[in-house]
VOTI-259333 format. One record per residue (C-alpha): residue in three letters; residue number from 1; x, y, z. Coordinates in steps of 0.5 Angstrom, whole numbers, padded with zeros to 4 digits. Example, Ala and Ser with C-alpha at 12.3 -4.5 7.8 and 13.67 -1.06 7.14 Angstrom:
2
@type ALA	seq 1	c1 0025	c2 -0009	c3 0016;
@type SER	seq 2	c1 0027	c2 -0002	c3 0014;
***
This chain:
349
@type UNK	seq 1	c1 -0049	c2 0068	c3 0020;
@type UNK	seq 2	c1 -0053	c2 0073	c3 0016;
@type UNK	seq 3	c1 -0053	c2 0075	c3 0008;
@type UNK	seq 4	c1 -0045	c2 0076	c3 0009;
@type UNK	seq 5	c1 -0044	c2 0068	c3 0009;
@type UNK	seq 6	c1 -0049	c2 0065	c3 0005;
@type UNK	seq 7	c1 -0045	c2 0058	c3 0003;
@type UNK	seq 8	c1 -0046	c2 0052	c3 0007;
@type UNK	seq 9	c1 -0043	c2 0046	c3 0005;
@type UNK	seq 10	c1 -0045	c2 0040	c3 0008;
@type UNK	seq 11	c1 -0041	c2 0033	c3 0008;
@type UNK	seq 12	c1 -0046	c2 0030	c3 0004;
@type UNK	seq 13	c1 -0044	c2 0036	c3 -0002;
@type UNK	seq 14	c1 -0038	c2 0033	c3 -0004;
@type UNK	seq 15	c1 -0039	c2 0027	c3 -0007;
@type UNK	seq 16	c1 -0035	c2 0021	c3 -0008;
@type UNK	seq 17	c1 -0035	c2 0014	c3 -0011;
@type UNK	seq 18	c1 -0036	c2 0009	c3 -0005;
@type UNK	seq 19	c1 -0035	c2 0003	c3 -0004;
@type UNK	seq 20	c1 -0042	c2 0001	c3 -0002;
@type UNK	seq 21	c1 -0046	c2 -0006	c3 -0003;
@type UNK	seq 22	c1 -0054	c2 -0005	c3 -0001;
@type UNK	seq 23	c1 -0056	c2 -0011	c3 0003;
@type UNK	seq 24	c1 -0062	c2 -0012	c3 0007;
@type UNK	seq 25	c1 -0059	c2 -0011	c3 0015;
@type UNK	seq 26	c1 -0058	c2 -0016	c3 0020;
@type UNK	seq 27	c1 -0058	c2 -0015	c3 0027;
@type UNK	seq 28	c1 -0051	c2 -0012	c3 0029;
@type UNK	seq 29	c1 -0048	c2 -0017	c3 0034;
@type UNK	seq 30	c1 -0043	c2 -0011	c3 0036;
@type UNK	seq 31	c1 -0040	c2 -0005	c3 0036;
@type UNK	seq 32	c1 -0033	c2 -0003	c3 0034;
@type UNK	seq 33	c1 -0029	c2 -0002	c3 0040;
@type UNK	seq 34	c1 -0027	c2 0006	c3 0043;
@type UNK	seq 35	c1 -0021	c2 0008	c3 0045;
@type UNK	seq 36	c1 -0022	c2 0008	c3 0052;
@type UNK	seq 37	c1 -0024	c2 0000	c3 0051;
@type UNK	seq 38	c1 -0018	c2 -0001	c3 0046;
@type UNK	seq 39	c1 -0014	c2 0001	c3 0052;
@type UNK	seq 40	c1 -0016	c2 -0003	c3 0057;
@type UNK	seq 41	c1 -0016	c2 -0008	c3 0053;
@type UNK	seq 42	c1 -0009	c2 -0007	c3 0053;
@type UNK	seq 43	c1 -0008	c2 -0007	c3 0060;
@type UNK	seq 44	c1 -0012	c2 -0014	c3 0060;
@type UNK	seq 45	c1 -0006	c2 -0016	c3 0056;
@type UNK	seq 46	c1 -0001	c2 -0014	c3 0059;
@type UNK	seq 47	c1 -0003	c2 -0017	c3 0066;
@type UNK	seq 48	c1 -0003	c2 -0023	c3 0062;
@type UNK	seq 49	c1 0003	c2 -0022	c3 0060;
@type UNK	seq 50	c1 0007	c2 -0021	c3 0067;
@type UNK	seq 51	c1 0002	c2 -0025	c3 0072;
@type UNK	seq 52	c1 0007	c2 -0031	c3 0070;
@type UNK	seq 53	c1 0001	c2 -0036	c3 0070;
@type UNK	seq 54	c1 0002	c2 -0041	c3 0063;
@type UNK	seq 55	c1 -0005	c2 -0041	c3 0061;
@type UNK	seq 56	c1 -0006	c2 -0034	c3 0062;
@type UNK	seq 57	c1 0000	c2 -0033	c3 0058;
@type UNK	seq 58	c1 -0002	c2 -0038	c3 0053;
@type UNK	seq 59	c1 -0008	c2 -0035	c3 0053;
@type UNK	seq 60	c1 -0005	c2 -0028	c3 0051;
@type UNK	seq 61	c1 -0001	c2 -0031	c3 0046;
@type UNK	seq 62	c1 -0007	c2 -0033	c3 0042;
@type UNK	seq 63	c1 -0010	c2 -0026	c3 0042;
@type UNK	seq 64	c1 -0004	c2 -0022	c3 0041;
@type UNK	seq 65	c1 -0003	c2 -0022	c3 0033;
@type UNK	seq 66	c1 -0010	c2 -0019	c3 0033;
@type UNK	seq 67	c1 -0009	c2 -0014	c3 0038;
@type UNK	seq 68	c1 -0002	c2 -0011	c3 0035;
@type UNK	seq 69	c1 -0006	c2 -0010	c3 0029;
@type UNK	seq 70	c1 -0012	c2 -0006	c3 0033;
@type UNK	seq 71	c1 -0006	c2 -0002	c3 0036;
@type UNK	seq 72	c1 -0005	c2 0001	c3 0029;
@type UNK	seq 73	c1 -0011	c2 0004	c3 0027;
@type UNK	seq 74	c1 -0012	c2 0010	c3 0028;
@type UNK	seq 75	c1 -0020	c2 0013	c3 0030;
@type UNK	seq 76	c1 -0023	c2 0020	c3 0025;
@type UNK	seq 77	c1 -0019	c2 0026	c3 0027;
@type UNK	seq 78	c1 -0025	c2 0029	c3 0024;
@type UNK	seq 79	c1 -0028	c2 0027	c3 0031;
@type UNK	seq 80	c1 -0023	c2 0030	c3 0035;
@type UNK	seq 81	c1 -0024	c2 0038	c3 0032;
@type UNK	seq 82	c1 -0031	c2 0037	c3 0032;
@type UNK	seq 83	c1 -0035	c2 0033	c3 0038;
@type UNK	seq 84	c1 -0040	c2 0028	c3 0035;
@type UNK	seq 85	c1 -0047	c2 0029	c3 0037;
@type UNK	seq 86	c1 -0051	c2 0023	c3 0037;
@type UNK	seq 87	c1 -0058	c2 0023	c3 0034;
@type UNK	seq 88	c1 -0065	c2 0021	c3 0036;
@type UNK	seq 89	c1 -0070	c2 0020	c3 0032;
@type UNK	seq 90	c1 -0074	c2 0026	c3 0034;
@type UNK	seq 91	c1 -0068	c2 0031	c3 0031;
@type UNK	seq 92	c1 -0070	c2 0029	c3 0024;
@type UNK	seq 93	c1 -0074	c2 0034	c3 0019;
@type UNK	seq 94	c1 -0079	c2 0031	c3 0015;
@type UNK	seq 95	c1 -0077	c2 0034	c3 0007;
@type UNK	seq 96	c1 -0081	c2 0035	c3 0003;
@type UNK	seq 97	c1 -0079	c2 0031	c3 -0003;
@type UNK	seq 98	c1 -0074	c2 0026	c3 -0001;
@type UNK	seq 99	c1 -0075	c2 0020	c3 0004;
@type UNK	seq 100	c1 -0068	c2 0021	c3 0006;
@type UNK	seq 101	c1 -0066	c2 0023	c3 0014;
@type UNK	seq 102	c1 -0064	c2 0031	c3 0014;
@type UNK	seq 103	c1 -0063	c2 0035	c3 0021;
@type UNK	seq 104	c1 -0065	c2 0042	c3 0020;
@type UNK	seq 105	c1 -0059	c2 0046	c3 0023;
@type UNK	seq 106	c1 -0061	c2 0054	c3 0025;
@type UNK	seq 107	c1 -0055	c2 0059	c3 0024;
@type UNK	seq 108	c1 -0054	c2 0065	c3 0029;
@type UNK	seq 109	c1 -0056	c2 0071	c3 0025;
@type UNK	seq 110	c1 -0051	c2 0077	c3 0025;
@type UNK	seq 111	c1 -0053	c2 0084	c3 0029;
@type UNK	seq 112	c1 -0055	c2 0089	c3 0025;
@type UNK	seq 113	c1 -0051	c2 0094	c3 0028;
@type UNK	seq 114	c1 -0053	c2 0100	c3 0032;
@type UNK	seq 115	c1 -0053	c2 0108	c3 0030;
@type UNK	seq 116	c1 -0053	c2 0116	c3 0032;
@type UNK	seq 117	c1 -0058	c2 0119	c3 0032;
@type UNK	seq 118	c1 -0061	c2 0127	c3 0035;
@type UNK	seq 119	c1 -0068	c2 0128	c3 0040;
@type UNK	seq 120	c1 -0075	c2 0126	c3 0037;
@type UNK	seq 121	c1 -0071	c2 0121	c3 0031;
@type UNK	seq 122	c1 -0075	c2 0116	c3 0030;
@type UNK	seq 123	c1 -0070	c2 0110	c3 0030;
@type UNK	seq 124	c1 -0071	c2 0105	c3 0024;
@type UNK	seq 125	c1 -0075	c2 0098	c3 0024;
@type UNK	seq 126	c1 -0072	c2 0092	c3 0022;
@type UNK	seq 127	c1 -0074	c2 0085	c3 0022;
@type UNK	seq 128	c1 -0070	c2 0080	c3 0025;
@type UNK	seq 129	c1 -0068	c2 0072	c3 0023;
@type UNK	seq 130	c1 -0064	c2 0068	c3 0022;
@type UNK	seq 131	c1 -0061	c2 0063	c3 0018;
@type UNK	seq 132	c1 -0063	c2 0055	c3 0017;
@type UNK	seq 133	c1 -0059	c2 0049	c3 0013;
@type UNK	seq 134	c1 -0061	c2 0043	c3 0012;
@type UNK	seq 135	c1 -0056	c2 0037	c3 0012;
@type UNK	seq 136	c1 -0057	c2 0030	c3 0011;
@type UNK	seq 137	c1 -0055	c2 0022	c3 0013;
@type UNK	seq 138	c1 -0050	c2 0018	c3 0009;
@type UNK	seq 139	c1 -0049	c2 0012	c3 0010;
@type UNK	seq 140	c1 -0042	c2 0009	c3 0009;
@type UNK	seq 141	c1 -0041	c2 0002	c3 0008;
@type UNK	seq 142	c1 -0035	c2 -0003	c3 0007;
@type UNK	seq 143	c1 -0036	c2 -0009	c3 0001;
@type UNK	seq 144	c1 -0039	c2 -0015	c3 0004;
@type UNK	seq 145	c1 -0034	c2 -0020	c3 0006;
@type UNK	seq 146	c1 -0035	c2 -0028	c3 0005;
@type UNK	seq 147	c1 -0030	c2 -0034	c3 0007;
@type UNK	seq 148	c1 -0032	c2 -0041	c3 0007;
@type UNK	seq 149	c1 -0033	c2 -0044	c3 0015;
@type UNK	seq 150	c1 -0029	c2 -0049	c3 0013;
@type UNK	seq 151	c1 -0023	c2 -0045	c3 0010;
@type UNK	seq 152	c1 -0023	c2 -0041	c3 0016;
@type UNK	seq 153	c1 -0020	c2 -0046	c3 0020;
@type UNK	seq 154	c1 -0013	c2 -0047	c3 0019;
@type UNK	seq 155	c1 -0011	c2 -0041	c3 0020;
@type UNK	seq 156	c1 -0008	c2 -0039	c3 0027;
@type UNK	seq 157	c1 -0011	c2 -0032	c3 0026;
@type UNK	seq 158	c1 -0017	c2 -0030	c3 0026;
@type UNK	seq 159	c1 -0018	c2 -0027	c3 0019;
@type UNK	seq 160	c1 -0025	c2 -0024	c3 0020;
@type UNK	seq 161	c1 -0022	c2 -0020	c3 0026;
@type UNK	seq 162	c1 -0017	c2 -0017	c3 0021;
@type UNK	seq 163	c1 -0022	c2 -0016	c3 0016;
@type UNK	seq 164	c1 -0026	c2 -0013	c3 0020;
@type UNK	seq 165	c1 -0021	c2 -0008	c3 0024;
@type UNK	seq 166	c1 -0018	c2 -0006	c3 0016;
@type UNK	seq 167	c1 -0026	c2 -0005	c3 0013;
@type UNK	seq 168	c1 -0026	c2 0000	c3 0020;
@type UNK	seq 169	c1 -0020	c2 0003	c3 0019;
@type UNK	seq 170	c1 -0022	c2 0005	c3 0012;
@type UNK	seq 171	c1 -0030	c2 0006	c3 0014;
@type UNK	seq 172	c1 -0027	c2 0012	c3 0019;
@type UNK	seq 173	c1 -0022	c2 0014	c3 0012;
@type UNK	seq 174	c1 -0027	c2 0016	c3 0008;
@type UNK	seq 175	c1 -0032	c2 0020	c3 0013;
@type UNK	seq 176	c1 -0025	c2 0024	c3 0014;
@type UNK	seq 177	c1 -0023	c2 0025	c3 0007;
@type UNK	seq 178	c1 -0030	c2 0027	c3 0006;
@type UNK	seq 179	c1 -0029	c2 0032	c3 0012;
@type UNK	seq 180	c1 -0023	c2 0034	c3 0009;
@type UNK	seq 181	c1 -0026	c2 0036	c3 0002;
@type UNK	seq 182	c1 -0031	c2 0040	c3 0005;
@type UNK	seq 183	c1 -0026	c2 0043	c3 0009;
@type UNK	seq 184	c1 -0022	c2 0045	c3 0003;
@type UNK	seq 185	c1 -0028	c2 0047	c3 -0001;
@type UNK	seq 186	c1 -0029	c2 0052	c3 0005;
@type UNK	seq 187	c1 -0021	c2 0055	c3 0004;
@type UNK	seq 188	c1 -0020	c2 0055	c3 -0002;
@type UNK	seq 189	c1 -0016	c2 0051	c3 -0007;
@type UNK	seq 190	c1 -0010	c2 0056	c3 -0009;
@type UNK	seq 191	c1 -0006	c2 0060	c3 -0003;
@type UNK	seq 192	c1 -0007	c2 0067	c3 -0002;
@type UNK	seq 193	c1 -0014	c2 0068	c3 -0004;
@type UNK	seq 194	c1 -0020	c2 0072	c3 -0002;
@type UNK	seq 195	c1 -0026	c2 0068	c3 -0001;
@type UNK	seq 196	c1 -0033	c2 0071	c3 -0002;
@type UNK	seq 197	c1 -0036	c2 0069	c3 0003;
@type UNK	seq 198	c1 -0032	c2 0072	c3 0009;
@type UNK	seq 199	c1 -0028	c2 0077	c3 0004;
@type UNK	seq 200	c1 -0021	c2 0074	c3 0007;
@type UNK	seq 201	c1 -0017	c2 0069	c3 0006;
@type UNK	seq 202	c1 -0017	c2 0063	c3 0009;
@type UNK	seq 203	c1 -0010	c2 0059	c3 0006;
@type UNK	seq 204	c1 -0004	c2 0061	c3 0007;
@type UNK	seq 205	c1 0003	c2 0060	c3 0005;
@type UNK	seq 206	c1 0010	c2 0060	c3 0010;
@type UNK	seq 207	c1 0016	c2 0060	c3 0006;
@type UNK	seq 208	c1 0021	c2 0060	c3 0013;
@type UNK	seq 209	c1 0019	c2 0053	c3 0015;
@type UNK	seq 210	c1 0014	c2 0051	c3 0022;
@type UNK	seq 211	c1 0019	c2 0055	c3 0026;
@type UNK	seq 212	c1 0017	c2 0059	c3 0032;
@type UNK	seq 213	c1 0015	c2 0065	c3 0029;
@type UNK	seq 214	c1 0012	c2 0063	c3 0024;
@type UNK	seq 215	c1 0007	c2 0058	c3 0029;
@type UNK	seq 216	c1 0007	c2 0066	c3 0032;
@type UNK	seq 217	c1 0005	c2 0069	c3 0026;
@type UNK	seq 218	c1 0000	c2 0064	c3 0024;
@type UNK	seq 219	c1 -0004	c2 0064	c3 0029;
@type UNK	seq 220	c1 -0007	c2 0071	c3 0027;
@type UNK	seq 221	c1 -0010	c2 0069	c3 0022;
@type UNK	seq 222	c1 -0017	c2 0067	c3 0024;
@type UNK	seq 223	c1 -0018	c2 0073	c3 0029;
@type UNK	seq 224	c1 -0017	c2 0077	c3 0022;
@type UNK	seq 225	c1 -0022	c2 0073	c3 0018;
@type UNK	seq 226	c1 -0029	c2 0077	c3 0017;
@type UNK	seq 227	c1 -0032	c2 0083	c3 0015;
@type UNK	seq 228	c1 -0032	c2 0085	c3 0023;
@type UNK	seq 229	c1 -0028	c2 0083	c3 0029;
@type UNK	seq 230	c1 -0030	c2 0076	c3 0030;
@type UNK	seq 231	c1 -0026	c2 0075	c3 0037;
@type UNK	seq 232	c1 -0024	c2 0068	c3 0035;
@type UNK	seq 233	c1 -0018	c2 0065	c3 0036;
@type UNK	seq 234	c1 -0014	c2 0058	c3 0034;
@type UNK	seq 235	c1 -0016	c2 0053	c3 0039;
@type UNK	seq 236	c1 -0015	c2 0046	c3 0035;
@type UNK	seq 237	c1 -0008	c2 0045	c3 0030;
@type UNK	seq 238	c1 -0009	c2 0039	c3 0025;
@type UNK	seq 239	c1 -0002	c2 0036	c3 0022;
@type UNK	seq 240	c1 0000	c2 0030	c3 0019;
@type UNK	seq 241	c1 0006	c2 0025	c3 0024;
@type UNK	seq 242	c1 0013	c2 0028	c3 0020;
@type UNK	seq 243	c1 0010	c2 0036	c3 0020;
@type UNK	seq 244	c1 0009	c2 0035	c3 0027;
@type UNK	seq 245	c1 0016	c2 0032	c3 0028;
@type UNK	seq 246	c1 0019	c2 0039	c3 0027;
@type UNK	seq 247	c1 0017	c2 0042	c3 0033;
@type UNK	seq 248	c1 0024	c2 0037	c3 0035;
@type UNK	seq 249	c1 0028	c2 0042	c3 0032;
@type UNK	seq 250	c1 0025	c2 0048	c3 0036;
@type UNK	seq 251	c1 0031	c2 0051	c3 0040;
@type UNK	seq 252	c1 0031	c2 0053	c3 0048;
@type UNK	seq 253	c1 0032	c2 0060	c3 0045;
@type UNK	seq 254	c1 0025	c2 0060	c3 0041;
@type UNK	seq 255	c1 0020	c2 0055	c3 0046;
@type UNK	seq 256	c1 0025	c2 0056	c3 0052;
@type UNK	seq 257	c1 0029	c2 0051	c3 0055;
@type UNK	seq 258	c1 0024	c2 0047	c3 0060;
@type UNK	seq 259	c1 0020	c2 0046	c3 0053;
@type UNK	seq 260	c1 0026	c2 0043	c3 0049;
@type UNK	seq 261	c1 0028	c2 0039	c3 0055;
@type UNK	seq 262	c1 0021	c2 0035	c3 0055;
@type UNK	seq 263	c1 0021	c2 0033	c3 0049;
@type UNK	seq 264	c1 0029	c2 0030	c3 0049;
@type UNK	seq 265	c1 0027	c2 0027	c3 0056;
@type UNK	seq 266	c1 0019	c2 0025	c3 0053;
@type UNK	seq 267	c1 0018	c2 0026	c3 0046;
@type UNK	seq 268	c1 0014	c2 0029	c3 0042;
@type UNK	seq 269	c1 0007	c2 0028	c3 0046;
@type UNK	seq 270	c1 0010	c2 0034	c3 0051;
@type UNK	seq 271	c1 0008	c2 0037	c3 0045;
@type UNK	seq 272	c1 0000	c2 0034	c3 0044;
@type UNK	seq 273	c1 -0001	c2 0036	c3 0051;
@type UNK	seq 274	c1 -0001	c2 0043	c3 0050;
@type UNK	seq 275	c1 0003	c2 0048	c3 0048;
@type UNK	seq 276	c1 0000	c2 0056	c3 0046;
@type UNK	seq 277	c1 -0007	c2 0054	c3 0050;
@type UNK	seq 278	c1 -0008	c2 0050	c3 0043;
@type UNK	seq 279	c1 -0010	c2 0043	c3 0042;
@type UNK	seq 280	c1 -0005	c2 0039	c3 0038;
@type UNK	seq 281	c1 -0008	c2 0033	c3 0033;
@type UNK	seq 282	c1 -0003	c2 0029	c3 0029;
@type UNK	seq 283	c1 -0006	c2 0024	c3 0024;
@type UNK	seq 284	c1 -0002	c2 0018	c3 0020;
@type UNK	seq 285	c1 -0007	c2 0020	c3 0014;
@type UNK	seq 286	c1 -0002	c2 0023	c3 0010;
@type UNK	seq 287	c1 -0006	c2 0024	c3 0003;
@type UNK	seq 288	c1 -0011	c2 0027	c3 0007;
@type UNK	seq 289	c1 -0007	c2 0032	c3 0010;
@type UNK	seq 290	c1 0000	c2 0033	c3 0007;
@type UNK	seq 291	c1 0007	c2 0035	c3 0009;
@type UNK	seq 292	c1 0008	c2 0042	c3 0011;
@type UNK	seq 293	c1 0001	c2 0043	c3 0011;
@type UNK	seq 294	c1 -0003	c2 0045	c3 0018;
@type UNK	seq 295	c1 -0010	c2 0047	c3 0019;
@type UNK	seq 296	c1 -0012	c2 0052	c3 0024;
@type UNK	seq 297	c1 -0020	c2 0051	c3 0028;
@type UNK	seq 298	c1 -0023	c2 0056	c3 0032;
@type UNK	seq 299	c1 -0029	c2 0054	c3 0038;
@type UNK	seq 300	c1 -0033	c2 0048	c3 0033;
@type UNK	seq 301	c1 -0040	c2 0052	c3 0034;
@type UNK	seq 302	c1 -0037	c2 0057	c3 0030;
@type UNK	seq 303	c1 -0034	c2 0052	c3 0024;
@type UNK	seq 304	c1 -0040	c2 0046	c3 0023;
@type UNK	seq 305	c1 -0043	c2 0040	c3 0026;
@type UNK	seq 306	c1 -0041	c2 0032	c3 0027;
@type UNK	seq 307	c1 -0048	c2 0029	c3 0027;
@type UNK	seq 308	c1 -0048	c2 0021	c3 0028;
@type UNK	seq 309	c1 -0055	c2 0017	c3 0026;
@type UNK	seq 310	c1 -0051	c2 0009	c3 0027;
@type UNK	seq 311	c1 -0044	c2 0008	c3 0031;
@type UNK	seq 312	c1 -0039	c2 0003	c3 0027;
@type UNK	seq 313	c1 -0042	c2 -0003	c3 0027;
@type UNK	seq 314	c1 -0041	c2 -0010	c3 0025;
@type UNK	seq 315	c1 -0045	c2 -0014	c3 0022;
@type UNK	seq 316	c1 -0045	c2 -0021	c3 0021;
@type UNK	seq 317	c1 -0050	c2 -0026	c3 0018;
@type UNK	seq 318	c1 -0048	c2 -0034	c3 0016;
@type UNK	seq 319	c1 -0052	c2 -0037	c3 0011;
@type UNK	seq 320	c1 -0051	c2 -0044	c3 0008;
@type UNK	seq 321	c1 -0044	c2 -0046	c3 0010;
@type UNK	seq 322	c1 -0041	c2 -0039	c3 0010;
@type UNK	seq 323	c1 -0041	c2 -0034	c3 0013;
@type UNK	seq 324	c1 -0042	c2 -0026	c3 0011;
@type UNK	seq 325	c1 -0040	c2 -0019	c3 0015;
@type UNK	seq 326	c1 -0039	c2 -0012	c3 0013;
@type UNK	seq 327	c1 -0038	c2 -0005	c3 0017;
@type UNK	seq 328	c1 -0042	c2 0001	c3 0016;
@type UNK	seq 329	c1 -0044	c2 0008	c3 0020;
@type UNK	seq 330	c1 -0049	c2 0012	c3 0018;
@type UNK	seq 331	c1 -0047	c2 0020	c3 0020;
@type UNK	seq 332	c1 -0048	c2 0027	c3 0017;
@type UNK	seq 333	c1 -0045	c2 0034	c3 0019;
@type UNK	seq 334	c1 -0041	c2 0040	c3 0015;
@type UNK	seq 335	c1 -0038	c2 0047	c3 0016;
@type UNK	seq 336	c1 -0043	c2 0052	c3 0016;
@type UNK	seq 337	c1 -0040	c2 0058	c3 0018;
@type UNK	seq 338	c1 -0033	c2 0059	c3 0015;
@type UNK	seq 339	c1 -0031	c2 0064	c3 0021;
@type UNK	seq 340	c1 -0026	c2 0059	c3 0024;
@type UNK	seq 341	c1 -0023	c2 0056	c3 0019;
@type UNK	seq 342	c1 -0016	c2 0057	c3 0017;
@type UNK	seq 343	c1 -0010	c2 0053	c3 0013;
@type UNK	seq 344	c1 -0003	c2 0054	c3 0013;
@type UNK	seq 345	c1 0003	c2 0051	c3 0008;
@type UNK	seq 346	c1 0010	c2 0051	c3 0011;
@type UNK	seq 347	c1 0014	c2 0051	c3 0006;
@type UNK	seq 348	c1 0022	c2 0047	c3 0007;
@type UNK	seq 349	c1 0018	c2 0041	c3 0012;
***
């Protein structure tokens, strides 16, 4: 935007201590499996299962400890607010003191407005621009993990597998927890408070509890924000798994009597599948987002980017009589312009 909003934090901007061993790489022999492949995987086992045929359900038997642990990993919700885009080498900008990867980004400028004016007025010149941003390419990477071979083969369980599935599980933990940070750097840290760079305040604090009319109230938030009117609204609402199960005390009286009877008859994902026209995503990372906490995002273009260099991906090496793997992703992204974001904590939840 134009000088009004001046800030932009990347995720790179917020700094953490991570968990990273430099290794020369390895050629990756796989990619980290999608949800769509997870649920077809599922679907492979349960026919297993049910075809009655003994090799097949041996078969399905041997795998099954090392698929319930892939059920309960849970992908980056950082990703379902902000689609990832992936890159191309063509997309990274050359700097001029550092051999890091960076992506310019242009930010739409802001109108500077029209005026009234007599007969025979000249009308005043102003230059026009916009903004640009750079943000680069992290790379973050589980610990190098090595087991003896010999070692490995009197388990009945694949080890590697599980490792592999928790070092995931923390590789997508920590891309959250850094967009989480930029997030809140954007919000503020103290509810009630005016940011600068919109003149607004983003965090907010409920003391009636995640009820239908607070939920209502909330919602007018992020059309609120900005120095002008920004035709903005709530499209996307992140909480964690025990504030979404309030919606469970929602009454016919509040949601209507369809509403309440879909979640006694189906649960709480009648919830997820729309409600408001918003997009509901709960997380199980409650460190991350806490109890009675719900962020509010508006159309992505109008919060930041989610930039993918390198998928999740496993890579594997066996030197001597062991055998070495570790998981990394190399991405970059951030909020740039603050206009979409809002926080809300309910208090009593």
């Amino acid at each position: 935007m134009g000088d009004r909003y001046p800030l932009t934090l990347s995720l790179s901007t917020i700094r953490y201590p991570l968990f990273v061993i430099h290794y020369p790489l390895i050629s990756p022999i796989r990619k980290m499996p999608t949800l769509a492949q997870e649920r077809q995987m599922r679907n492979v086992l349960a026919e297993k299962i049910a075809s009655g045929n003994p090799d097949l359900q041996k078969e399905a038997a041997a795998t099954l400890d090392k698929f319930i642990r892939k059920s309960f990993k849970e992908q980056s919700f950082f990703d379902k607010i902000i689609e990832p885009q992936k890159l191309s080498p063509g997309d990274f900008y050359p700097h001029m003191t550092s051999d890091k990867l960076w992506v310019m980004l242009e930010i739409e400028p802001e109108c500077p407005g029209v005026i009234t004016m007599a007969y025979n007025t000249p009308a005043p010149i102003m230059t026009f621009g916009a903004k640009r941003t750079l943000t680069s390419i992290d790379r973050i990477k589980s610990v190098r993990m090595k087991k003896e071979v010999n070692e490995l083969i009197t388990w009945s369980v694949s080890l590697r597998d599980i490792q592999a599935d928790f070092q995931l599980k923390e590789v997508l933990t920590k891309f959250d927890t850094r967009g989480t940070a930029c997030i809140n750097a954007c919000v503020g840290t103290q509810p009630n408070t005016v940011m600068k760079a919109t003149g607004s305040i983003h965090y907010h604090r409920v003391y009636d509890g995640l009820t239908h009319n607070a939920m209502a109230e909330s919602l007018k938030y992020i059309p609120r924000l900005g120095y002008n009117d920004n035709g903005l609204n709530s499209k996307t609402l992140l909480m964690n798994s025990v504030t979404f199960k309030e919606f469970a005390k929602w009454k016919p009286l509040d949601a209507g009597q369809d509403f309440t009877s879909d979640i006694l008859k189906n649960g709480l994902q009648v919830v997820e599948s729309g409600l408001l026209g918003m997009k509901f995503i709960q997380t199980i990372k409650r460190k991350l987002v806490p109890d009675g906490v719900v962020y509010h995002f508006g159309d992505p273009n109008f919060i930041g980017r989610n930039l993918v260099w390198i998928e999740p991906t496993m890579i594997i090496k066996q030197r001597d009589h062991s055998v070495e793997f570790h998981v990394f992703t190399e991405r970059g992204g951030g909020v740039f312009v603050f206009l979409g974001l809002a926080k809300v904590e309910y208090t009593g939840v």
